[in-house]
C-alpha positions as CSV (number, residue, x, y, z in Angstrom):
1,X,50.2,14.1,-152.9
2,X,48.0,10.9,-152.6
3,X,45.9,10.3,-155.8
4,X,42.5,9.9,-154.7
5,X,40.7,7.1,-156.2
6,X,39.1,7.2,-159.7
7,X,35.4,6.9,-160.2
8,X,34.4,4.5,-163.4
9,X,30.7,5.6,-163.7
10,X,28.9,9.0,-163.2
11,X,28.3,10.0,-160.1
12,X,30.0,7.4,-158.1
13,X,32.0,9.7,-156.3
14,X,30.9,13.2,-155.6
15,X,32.7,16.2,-153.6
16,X,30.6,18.7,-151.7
17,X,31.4,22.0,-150.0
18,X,30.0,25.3,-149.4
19,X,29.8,28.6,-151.0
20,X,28.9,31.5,-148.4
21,X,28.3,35.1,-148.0
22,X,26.4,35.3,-150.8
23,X,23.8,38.3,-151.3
24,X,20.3,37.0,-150.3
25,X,18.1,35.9,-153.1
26,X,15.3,34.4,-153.9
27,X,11.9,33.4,-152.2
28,X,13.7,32.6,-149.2
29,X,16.6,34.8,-149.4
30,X,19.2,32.6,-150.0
31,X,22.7,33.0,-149.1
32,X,24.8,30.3,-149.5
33,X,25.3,27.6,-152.2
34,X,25.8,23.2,-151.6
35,X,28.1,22.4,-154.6
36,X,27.9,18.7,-155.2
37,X,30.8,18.1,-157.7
38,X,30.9,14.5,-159.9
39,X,34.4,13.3,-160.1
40,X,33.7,11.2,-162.9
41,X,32.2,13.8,-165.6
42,X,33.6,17.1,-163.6
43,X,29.4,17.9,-163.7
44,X,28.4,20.5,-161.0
45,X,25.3,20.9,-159.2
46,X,24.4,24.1,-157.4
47,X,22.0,24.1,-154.6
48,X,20.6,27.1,-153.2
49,X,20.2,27.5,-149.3
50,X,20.9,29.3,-146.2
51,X,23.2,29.0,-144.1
52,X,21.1,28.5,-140.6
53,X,19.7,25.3,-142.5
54,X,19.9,22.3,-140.1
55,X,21.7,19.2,-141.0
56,X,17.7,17.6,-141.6
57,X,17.3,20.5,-144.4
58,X,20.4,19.5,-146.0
59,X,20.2,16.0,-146.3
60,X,16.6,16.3,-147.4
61,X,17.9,18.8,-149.9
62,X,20.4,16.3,-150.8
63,X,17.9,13.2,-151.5
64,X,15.4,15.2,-152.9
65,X,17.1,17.6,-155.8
66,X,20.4,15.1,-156.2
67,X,20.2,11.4,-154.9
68,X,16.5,10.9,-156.6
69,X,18.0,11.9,-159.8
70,X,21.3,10.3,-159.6
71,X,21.2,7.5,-157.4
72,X,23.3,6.4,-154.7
73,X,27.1,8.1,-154.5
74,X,29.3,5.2,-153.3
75,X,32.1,7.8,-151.9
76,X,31.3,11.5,-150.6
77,X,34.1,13.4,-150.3
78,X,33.7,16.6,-148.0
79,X,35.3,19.5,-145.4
80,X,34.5,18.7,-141.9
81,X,31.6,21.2,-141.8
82,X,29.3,20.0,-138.8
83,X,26.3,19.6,-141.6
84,X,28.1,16.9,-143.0
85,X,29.9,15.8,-139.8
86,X,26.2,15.4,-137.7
87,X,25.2,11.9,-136.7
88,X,22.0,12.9,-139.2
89,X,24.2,12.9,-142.1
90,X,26.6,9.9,-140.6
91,X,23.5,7.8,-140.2
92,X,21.9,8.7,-143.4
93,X,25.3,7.9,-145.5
94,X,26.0,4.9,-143.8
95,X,22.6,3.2,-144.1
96,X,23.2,3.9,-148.1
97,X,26.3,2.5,-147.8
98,X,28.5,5.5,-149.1
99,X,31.6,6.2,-147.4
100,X,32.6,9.8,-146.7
101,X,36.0,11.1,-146.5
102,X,36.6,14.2,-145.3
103,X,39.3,16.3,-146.6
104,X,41.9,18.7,-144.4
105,X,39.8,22.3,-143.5
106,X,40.8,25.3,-146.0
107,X,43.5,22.6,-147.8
108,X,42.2,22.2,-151.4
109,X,44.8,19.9,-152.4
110,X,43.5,17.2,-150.3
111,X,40.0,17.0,-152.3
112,X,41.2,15.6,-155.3
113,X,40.1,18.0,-158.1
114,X,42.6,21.3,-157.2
115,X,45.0,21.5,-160.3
């Protein structure tokens, strides 16, 4: 296995994916979870969502409740879900200037953090 490179600060380099078919909850009946994972602390952050939100929801989800309190990741790493493949979220990453990689569909390994 490739060893994925190592972050020196917090929140340099984040991984994100999905958690679905969750029981509705919430105001808007929720039902699906962003997990935005630190590589450098191993801190989660759990996100709340559904999963008809449009790539526009997400990212605004993403500046508003992560990126404003974090700052700027300088590497993404992600599944090739089309939320995070969209030329929204392309567009938006690139004019920050954080590079996404995007690991190998339903093959942990490739993310960096499976054990």
């Amino acid at each position: 296995m490739i060893k994925m490179q190592e972050p020196s600060t917090p929140w340099e380099i984040i991984h994100m994916d999905w958690v679905t078919g969750l029981p509705p909850g919430g105001n808007r009946s929720y039902n699906s979870c962003l997990v935005i994972f630190d590589s450098f602390s191993k801190t989660p952050i759990f996100l709340p969502c559904q999963m008809d939100d449009t790539a526009m929801d997400i990212a605004l989800l993403i500046w508003k409740r992560v990126i404003s309190w974090t700052g700027i990741f300088t590497k993404i790493i992600s599944d090739r879900d089309p939320k995070f493949t969209s030329a929204l979220c392309t567009n938006l990453f690139q004019l920050f200037g954080t590079k996404v990689s995007f690991s190998t569909a339903y093959h942990s390994q490739t993310d960096g953090l499976a054990v």
